[in-house]
C-alpha positions as a Markdown table, in Angstrom:
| # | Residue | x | y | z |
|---|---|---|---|---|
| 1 | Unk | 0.0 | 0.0 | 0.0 |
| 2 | Unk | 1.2 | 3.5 | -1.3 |
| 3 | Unk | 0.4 | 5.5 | 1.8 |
| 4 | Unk | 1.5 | 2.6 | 5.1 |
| 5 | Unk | 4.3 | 3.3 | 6.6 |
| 6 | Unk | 5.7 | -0.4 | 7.3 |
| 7 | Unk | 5.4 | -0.7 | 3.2 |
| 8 | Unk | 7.1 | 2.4 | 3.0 |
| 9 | Unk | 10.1 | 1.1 | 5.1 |
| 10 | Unk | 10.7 | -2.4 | 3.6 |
| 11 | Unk | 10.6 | -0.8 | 0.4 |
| 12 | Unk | 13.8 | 1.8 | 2.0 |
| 13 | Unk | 11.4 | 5.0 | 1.1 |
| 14 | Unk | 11.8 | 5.5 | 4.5 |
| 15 | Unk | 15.0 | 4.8 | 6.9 |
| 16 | Unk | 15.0 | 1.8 | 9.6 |
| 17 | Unk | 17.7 | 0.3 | 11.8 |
| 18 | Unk | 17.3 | -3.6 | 10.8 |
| 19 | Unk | 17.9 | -6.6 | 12.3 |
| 20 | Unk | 17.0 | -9.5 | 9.7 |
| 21 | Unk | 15.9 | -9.5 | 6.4 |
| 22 | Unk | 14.8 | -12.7 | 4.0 |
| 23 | Unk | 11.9 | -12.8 | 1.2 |
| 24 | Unk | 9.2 | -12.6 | 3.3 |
| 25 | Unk | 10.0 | -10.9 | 6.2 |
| 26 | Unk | 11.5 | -7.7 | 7.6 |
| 27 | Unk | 12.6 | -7.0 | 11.0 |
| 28 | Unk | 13.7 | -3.5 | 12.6 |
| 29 | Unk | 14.5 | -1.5 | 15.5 |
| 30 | Unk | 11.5 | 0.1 | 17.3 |
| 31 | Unk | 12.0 | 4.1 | 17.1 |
| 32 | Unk | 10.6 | 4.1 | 20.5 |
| 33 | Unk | 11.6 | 0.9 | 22.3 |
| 34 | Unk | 9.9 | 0.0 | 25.9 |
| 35 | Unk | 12.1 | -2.8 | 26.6 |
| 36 | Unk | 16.3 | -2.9 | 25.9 |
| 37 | Unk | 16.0 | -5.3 | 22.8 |
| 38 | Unk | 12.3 | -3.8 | 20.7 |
| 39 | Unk | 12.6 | -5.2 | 17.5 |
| 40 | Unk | 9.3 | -4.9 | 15.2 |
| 41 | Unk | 8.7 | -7.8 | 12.9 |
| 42 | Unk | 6.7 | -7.8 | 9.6 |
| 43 | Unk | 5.7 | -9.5 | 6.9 |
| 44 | Unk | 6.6 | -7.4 | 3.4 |
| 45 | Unk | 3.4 | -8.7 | 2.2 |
| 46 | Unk | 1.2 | -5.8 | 3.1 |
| 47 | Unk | -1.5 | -7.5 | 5.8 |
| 48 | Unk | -3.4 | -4.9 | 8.0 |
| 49 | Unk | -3.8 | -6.6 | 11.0 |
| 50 | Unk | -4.6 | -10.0 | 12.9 |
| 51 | Unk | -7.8 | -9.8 | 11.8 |
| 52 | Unk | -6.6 | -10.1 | 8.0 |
| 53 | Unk | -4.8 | -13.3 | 8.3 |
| 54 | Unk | -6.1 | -15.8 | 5.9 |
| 55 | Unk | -5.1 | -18.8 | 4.0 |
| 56 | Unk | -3.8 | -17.2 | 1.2 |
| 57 | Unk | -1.2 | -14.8 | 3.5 |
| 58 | Unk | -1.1 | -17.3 | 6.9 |
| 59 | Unk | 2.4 | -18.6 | 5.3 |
| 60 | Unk | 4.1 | -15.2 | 6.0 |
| 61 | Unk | 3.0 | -14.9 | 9.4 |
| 62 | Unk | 4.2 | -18.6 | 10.3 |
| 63 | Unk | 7.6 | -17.8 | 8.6 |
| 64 | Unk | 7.6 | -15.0 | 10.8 |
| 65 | Unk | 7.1 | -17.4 | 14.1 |
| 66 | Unk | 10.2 | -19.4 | 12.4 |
| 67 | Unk | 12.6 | -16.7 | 12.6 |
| 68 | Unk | 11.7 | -15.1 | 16.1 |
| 69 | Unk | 13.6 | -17.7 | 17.5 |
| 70 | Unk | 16.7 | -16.8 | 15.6 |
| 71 | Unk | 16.2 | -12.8 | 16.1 |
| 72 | Unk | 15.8 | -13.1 | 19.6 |
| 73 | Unk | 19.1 | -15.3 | 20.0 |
| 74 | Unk | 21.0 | -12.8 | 17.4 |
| 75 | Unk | 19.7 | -10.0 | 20.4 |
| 76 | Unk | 21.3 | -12.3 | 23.0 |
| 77 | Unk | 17.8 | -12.9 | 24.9 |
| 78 | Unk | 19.1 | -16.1 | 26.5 |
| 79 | Unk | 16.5 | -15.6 | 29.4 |
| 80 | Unk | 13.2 | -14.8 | 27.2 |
| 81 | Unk | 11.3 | -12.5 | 25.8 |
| 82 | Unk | 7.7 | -11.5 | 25.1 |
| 83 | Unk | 6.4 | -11.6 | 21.5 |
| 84 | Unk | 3.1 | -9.0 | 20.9 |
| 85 | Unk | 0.9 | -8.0 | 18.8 |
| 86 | Unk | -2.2 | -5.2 | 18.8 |
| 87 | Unk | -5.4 | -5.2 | 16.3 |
| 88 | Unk | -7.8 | -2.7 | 16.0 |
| 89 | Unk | -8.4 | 0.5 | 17.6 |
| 90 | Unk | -9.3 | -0.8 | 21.1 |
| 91 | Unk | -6.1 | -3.1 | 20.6 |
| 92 | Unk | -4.2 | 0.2 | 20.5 |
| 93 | Unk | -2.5 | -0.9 | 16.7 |
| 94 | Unk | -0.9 | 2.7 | 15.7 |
| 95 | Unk | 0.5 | 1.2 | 12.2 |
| 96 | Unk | -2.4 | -0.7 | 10.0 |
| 97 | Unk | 0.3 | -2.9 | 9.0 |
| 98 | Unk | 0.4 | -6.6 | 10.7 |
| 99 | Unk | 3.5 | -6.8 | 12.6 |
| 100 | Unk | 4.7 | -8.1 | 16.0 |
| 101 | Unk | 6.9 | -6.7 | 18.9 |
| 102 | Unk | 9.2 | -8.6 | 20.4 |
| 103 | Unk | 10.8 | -7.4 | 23.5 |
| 104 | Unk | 13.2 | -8.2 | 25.9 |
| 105 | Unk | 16.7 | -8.2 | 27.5 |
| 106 | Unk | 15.0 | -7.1 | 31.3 |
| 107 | Unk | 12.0 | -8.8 | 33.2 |
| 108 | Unk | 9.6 | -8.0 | 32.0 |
| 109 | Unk | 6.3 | -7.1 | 34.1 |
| 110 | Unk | 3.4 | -10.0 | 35.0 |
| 111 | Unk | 0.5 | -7.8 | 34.0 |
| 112 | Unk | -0.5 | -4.7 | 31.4 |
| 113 | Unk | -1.7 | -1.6 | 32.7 |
């Protein structure tokens, strides 16, 4: 999509610190990271959210699942690390773009505020 801004930064329109990169997924530095390690993970296929997960797209979001494993050990997160992601308004997604946080490198808190 011409106007998201995850399509814009896999396609390098717009500037990203990355951390892993194959044909169906990309995998950045958050701008704004709540945890030492926030790496945000999409697919390059343009899917808005959860909710649009089909079929037809659900291969790039299980590739994504294979290489969380190796992101998080490239990041060092020996210990674990908490893998998120928000849908819809009420869900608080900022970025119509499905993609999934994974944090780490501190404990992190039991319970969401």
């Amino acid at each position: 999509m011409s106007d998201c801004l995850f399509c814009k930064i896999i396609a390098r329109q717009i500037p990203s610190s990355a951390v892993y990169e194959d044909d169906a997924v990309y995998a950045f530095r958050d701008i704004a990271p709540m945890a030492p390690v926030h790496v945000l993970i999409v697919p390059k296929e343009h899917i808005a959210s959860a909710d649009g997960i089909n079929a037809e797209n659900s291969a790039s979001v299980a590739r994504i699942f294979e290489v969380i494993p190796k992101i998080a050990a490239a990041e060092g997160l020996t210990n674990g690390y908490r893998v998120i992601t928000n849908c819809g308004e009420d869900g608080c997604q900022s970025v119509k773009h499905l993609h999934f946080h994974l944090l780490g490198g501190k404990k992190l808190p039991e319970t969401m505020a």
